[in-house]
C-alpha positions in Angstrom: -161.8 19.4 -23.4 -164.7 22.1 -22.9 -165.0 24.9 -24.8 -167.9 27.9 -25.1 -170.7 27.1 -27.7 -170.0 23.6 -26.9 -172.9 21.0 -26.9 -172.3 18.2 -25.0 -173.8 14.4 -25.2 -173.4 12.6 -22.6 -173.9 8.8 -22.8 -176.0 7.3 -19.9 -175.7 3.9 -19.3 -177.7 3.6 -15.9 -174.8 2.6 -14.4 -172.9 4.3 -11.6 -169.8 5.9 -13.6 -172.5 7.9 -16.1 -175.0 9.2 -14.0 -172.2 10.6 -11.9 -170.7 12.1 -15.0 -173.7 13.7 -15.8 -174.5 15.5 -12.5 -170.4 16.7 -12.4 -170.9 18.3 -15.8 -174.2 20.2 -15.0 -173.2 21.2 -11.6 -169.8 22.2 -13.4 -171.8 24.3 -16.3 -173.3 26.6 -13.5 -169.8 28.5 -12.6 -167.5 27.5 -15.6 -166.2 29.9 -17.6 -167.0 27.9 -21.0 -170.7 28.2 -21.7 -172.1 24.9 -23.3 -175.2 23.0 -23.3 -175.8 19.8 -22.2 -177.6 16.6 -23.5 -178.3 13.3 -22.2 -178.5 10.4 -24.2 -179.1 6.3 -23.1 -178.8 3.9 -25.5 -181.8 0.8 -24.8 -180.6 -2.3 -26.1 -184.0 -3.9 -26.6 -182.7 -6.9 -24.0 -186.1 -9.1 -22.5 -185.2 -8.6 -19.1 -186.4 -4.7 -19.7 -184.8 -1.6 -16.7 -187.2 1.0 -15.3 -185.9 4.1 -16.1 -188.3 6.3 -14.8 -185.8 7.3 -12.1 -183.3 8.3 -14.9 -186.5 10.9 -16.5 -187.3 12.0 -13.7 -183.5 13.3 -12.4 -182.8 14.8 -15.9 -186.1 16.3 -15.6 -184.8 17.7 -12.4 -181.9 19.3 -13.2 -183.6 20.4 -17.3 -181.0 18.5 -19.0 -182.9 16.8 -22.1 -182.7 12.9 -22.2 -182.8 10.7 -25.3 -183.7 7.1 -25.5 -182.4 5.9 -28.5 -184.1 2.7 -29.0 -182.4 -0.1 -31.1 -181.9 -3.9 -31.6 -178.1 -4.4 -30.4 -179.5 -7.2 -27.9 -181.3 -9.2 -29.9 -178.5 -8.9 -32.8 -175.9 -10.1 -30.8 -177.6 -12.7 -29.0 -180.5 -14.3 -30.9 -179.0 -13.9 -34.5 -175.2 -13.8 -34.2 -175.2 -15.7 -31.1 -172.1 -14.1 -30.0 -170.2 -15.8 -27.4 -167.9 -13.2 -27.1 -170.0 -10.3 -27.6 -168.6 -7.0 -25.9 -166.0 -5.5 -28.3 -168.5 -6.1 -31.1 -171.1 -4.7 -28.3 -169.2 -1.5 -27.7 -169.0 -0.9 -31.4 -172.3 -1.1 -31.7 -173.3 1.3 -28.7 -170.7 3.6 -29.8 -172.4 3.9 -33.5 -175.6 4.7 -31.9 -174.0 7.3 -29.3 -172.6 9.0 -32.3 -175.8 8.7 -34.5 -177.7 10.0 -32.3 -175.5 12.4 -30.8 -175.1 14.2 -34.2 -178.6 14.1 -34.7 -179.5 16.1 -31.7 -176.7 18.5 -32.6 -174.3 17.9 -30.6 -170.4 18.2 -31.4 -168.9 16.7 -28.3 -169.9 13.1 -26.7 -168.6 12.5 -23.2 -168.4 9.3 -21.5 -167.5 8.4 -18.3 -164.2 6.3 -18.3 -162.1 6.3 -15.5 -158.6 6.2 -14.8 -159.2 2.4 -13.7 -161.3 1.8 -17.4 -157.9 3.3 -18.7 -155.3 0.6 -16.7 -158.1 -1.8 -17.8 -158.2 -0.9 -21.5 -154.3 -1.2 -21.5 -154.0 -4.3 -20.0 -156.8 -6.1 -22.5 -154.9 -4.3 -25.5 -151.2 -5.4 -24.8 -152.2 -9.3 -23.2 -155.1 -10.2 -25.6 -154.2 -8.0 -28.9 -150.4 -7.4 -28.7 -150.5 -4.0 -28.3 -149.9 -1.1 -26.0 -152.4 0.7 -26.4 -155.7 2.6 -24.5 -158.2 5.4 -25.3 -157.4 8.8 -25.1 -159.1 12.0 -23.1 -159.7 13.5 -26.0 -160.5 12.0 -29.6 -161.6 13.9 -32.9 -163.9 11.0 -35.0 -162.6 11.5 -38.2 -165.6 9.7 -39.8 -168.7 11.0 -37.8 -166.5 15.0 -37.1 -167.4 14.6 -33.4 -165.1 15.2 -30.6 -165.1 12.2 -27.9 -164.0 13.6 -24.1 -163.4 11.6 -21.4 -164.0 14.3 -18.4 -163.1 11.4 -15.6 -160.1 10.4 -17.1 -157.8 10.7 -13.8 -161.2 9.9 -11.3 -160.7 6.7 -9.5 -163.6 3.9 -9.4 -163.3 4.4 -5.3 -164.3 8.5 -5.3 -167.6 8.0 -7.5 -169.9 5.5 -5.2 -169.7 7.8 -2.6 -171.0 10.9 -5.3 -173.9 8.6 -5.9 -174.9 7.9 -2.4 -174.7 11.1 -1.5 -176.6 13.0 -3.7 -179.0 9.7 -4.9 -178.1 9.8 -7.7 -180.5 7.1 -10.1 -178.7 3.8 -11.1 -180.4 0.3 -12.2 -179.1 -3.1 -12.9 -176.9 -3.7 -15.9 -179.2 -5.8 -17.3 -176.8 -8.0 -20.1 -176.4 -11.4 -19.4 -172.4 -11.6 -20.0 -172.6 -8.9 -17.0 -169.6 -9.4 -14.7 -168.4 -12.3 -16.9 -166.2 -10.6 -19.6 -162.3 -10.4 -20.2 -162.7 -6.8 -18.7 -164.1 -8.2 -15.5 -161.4 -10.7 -15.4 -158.6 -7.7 -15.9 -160.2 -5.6 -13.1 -159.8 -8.5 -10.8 -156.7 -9.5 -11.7 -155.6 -5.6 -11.0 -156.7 -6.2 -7.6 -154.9 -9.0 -7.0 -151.8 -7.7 -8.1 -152.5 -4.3 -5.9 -153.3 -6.7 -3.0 -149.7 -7.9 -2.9 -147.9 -4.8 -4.0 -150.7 -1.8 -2.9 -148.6 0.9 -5.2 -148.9 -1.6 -8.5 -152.1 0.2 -9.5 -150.4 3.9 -9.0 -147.2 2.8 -10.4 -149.1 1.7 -13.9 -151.5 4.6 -14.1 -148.2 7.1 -13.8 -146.7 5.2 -16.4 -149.6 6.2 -19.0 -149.9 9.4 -17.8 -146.4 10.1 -18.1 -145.1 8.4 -21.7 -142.2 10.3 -21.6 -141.3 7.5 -19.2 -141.5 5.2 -21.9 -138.6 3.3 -23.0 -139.7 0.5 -25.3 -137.6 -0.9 -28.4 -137.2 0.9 -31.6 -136.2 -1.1 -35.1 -132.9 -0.3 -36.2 -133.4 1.0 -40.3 -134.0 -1.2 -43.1 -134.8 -3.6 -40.7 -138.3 -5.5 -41.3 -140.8 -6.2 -38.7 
């Protein structure tokens, strides 16, 4: 996932789960064995309700890690001219473009984002009940296209074991500031999770073991020559 000469973007949201990721990977840098360098880089979606990130500046100033605020439109695109009422997969698309654009720009070959092992259960769930598939992202991914290498460094971290990193060390959030904010289908899957781990507490475990471990798997496979 890391390797020496490395230069790694990471993508700060504001939220909890990034800013977390960031300070892991620069404390990590200080005693790995891999020497890389290490980027920052928030993506500001132009929305009216603006953030203060003056917090975010000064912490990156803090620990020298340079931070990028790539400025763009993505807001007002979705909002004011498609007037999407389903924005967030076309949203993520979006972000993700930018991420990479500017990512590649500031020479970086890596971009690391801060999914969790929950995001993962999430992403599975939204892919096999809304799209038909069984499918979720990966830990690591080589972007054909853009020839940068996406890494996923909290890929078995649980959502539970990172508030308490931020508390800790105070590390600087702010308000998401979208207006579909805790209204989306991956809201809905996250509390549908808990409801199900409510009733059977192991549910949650029981799923993630199953992705980690595919050999596990046993789904159907079409006999020859037969058509789907």
């Amino acid at each position: 996932m890391i390797q020496n000469s490395d230069t790694i973007a990471v993508g700060v949201s504001g939220g909890k789960d990034s800013t977390a990721l960031l300070a892991v990977l620069n404390a990590y840098r200080k005693f790995s064995e891999e020497k890389f360098d290490l980027i920052a880089i928030h993506i500001d979606m132009n929305f009216k309700e603006g953030t203060d990130k003056s917090a975010l500046i000064d912490y990156c100033n803090k620990i020298e890690v340079p931070l990028y605020i790539e400025k763009t439109d993505i807001a007002e695109i979705l909002f004011d001219y498609r007037k999407e009422s389903n924005p967030c997969s076309l949203c993520s698309k979006m972000r993700r473009g930018a991420l990479n654009g500017a990512a590649i720009r500031e020479g970086a070959n890596k971009l690391a984002l801060a999914h969790h092992s929950d995001d993962l259960l999430c992403t599975m769930l939204l892919s096999f009940i809304f799209e038909g598939r069984l499918s979720t992202f990966s830990p690591v991914s080589f972007m054909d296209r853009s020839k940068i290498t996406l890494i996923r460094p909290f890929i078995y971290v649980e959502e539970k074991n990172i508030e308490p990193l931020i508390k800790k060390y105070s590390l600087p959030t702010f308000k998401n500031p979208c207006p579909e904010d805790k209204n989306t289908k991956r809201e809905y899957m996250n509390d549908l999770i808990k409801k199900i781990t409510k009733d059977i507490p192991f549910a949650k475990d029981r799923m993630k073991s199953a992705l980690f471990h595919p050999e596990r798997n046993n789904l159907w496979n079409l006999p020859k020559n037969t058509k789907k």
